[in-house]
N, C-alpha and C positions, 0 to 999 in steps of 0.2 A: 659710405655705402653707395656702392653704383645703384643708381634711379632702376626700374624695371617699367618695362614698353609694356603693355596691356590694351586690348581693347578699351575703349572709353564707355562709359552707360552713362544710363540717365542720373544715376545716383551720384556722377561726380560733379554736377549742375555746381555745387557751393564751391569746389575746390577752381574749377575753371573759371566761374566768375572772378576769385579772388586771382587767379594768375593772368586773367587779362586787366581785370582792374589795375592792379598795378604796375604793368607791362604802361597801362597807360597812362599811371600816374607821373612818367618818368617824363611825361611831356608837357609842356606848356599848353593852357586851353585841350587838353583832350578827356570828353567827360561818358565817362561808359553811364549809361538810363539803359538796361535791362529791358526793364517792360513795356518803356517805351520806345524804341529802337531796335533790340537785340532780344526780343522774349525769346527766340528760339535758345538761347544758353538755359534756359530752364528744362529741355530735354532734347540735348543736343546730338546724341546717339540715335536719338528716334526719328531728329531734321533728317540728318547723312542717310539712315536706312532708306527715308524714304525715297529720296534720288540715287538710289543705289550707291551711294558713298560710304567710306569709313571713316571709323574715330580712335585716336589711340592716344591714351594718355602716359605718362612716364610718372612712376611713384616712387618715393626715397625718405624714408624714416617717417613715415607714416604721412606723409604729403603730398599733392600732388605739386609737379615743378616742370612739367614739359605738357604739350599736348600739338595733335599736328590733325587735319583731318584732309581727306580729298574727296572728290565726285566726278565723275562722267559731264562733261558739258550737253546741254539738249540740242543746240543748234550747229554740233561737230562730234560728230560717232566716235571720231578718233581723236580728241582733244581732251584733257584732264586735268579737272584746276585744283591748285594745293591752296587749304585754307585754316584759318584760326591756329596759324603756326606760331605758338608762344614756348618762350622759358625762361624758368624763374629767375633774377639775377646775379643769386650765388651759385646757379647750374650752369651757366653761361660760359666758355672757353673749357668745357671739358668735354666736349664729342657729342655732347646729350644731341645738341639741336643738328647735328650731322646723322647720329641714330635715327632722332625722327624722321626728318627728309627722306631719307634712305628708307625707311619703311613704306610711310606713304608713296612714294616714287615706283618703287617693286611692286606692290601693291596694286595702283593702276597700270603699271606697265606688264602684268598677269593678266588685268583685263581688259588689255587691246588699248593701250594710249600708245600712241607714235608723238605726241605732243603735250606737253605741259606749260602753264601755266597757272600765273598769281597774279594777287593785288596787293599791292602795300604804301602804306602812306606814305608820303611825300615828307614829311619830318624824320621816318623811323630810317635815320642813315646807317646805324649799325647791318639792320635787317638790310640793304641794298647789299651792304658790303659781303656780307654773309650769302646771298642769292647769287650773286655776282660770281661768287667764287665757286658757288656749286656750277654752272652755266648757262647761266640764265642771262638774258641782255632784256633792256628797254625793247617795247613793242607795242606801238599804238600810242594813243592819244590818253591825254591825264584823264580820268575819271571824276567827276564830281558829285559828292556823295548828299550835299545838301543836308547835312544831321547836325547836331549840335556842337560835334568839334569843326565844324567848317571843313569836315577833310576834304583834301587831295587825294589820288591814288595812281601811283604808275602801275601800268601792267608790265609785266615782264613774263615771257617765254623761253623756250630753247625746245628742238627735237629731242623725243626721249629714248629712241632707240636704231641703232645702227648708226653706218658713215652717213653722215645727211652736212651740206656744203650750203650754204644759205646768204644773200647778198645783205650788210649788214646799215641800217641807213644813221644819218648821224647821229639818231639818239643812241641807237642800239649800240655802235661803237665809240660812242663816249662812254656808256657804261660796260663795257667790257671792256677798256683799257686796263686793268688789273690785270686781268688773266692776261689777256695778250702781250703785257709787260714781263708776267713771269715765264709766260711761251718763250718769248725774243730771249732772255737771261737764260734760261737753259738748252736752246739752241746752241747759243752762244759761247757758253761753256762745255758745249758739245762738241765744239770744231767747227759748227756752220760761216759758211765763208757769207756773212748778208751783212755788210759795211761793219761792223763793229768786231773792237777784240776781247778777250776773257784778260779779268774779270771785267761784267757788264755791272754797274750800279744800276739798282732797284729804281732809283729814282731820273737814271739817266733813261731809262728802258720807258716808265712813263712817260718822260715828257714829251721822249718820241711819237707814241701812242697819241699822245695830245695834238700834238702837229697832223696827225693823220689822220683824226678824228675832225681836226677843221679843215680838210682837203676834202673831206669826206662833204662836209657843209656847205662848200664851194662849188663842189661838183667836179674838182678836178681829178679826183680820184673815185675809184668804185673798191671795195672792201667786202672781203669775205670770210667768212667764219666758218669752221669745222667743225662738225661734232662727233664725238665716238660715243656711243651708248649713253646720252646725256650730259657730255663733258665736251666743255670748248677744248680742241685737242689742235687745233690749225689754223693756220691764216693764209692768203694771198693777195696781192692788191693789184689792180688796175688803174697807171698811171696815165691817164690821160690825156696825148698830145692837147696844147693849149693853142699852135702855130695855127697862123691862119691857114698855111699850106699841109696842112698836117691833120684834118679830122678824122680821118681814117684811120690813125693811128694811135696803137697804145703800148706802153710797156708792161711786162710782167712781171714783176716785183714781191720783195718778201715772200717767199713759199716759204713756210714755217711747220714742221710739225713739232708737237713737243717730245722730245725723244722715250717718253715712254708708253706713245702710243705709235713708237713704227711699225713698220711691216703690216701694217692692218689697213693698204689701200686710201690712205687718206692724202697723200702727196698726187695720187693719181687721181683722186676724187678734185682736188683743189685746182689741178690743172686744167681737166674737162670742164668744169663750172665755170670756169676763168674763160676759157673759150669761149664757152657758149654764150656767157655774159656781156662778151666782148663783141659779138657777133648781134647780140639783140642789142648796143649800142650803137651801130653803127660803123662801129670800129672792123676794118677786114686787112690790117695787118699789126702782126703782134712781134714784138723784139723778146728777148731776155738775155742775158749773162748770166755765167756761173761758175766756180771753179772747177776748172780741166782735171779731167780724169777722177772725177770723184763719182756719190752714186746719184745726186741732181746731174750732170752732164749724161749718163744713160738713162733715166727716167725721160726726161726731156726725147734723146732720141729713140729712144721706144716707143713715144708717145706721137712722132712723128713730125718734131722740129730739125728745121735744116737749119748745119753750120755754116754763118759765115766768114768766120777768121777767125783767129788767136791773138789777143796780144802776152808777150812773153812776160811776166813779174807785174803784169798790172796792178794785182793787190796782195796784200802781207795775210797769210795763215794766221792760225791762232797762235804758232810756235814763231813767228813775226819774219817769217821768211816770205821772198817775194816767191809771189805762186804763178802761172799760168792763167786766165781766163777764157772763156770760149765766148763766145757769140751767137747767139740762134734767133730764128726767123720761123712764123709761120704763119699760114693764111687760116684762120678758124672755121672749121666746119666748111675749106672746099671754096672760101665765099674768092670772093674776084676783084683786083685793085679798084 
């Protein structure tokens, strides 16, 4: 029987207890005390009402197996945090805890959230893996919650609605190498001409990510992420002249969208941010390459980079023929060698 989504009440107090209980007994040292910690599960419908939050539980042959709640943050009008997101672990790979998110997500983003956010502990790696992939990255500093499991808690964020381009720092793009492994693989099997050929292995695509995530820690690189209506949908990176004669200088690299969110302005979102980015670095000249006569070489000069050459069969297509490359050049924002 598929679960059914319901508002949550206070009457389901006994059912939630037992589905975090257990959620929590899958961990080593983690010990749910109710009334001395967590009394608000004794009327949990009534906590959310009263910070203008909702609750919604998921019921299935008379049980409860899902629950997910959110609220409005007090000290950001436009911020909305998702919480006490559980499911039970025979409900677990069948869409249930995808329904919930998706609920609560619509939910505050009905009632004015441009931004979301959570917390979740530092053991519970299934739950990263799971947030991760909705698009959600690391964000801020670990939480310590000082209670009886000793927890930790990473925050993690993402914009929740429209093209929104955001600079991403190393935690954030350690944990969004996932998504951006499977961005790069279907690029890639899309025709996109960015060093690699089809087929991309899953595991070669991360350990790319991995490398750029420690560039990212280095400071050699700057990294950026895309969003479409809540979903990591793009990437670009700023390679960072390291020469001494060279601080002015950066590359623009990896423009990624994932091809099932083209056409919706995010390739042109990723190149302005990149700009601009590059410009509050310090950086006031920018290179890029890309294959000739494709639609990244009119984007580019749309967007008002100048060519400086061609090299003929520089790199191999996806159909392993040597291709053309272009060259381009621009100064960001007007700014002066």
């Amino acid at each position: 029987m598929t679960p059914a989504i319901r508002p949550g009440t206070d009457a389901d107090a006994d059912g939630f207890i037992r589905l975090i209980g257990d959620a929590w007994a899958e961990y080593p040292n983690c010990v749910l005390d109710v009334d001395a910690e967590v009394p608000e599960l004794r009327a949990l419908a009534t906590h959310f009402g009263k910070v203008g939050g909702a609750l919604w539980a998921a019921e299935g042959d008379g049980a409860l197996v899902g629950m997910v709640a959110t609220r409005p943050l007090r000290d950001d009008d436009e911020a909305w945090e998702i919480g006490r997101m559980y499911v039970a672990k025979a409900a677990r790979g069948t869409g249930l805890a995808h329904a919930l998110l998706d609920r609560a997500e619509a939910h505050a983003v009905a009632h004015g959230a441009r931004r979301m956010i959570l917390w979740t502990d530092t053991r519970f790696e299934a739950a990263h893996r799971f947030y991760e992939k909705r698009g959600y990255v690391r964000a801020g500093s670990i939480r310590i919650l000082d209670d009886l499991s000793n927890s930790l808690e990473f925050r993690y964020a993402k914009p929740a609605t429209g093209v929104v381009v955001e600079v991403l720092d190393a935690a954030a793009a350690s944990s969004a190498e996932r998504r951006l492994a499977e961005i790069l693989v279907a690029c890639v099997a899309a025709g996109a001409s960015v060093s690699f050929l089809p087929p991309l292995a899953p595991e070669v695509a991360r350990a790319f990510w991995r490398g750029v995530s420690a560039d990212v820690a280095t400071g050699a690189k700057v990294l950026l992420g895309a969003w479409c209506d809540g979903q990591l949908a793009g990437t670009v990176q700023l390679v960072l002249a390291q020469q001494p004669n060279a601080p002015h200088r950066a590359e623009v690299s990896k423009v990624l969208v994932d091809p099932a969110f083209r056409r919706r302005g995010i390739g042109r979102a990723l190149i302005r941010r990149a700009e601009q980015t590059a410009r509050g670095t310090g950086r006031s000249l920018l290179v890029l390459d890309t294959e000739a006569d494709g639609p990244a070489e009119r984007l580019y000069r749309a967007l008002g980079w100048q060519e400086t050459g061609r090299v003929p069969g520089y790199a191999l297509d996806h159909d392993r023929r040597p291709h053309d490359t272009v060259f381009f050049w621009k100064r960001p924002g007007g700014s002066r060698p």
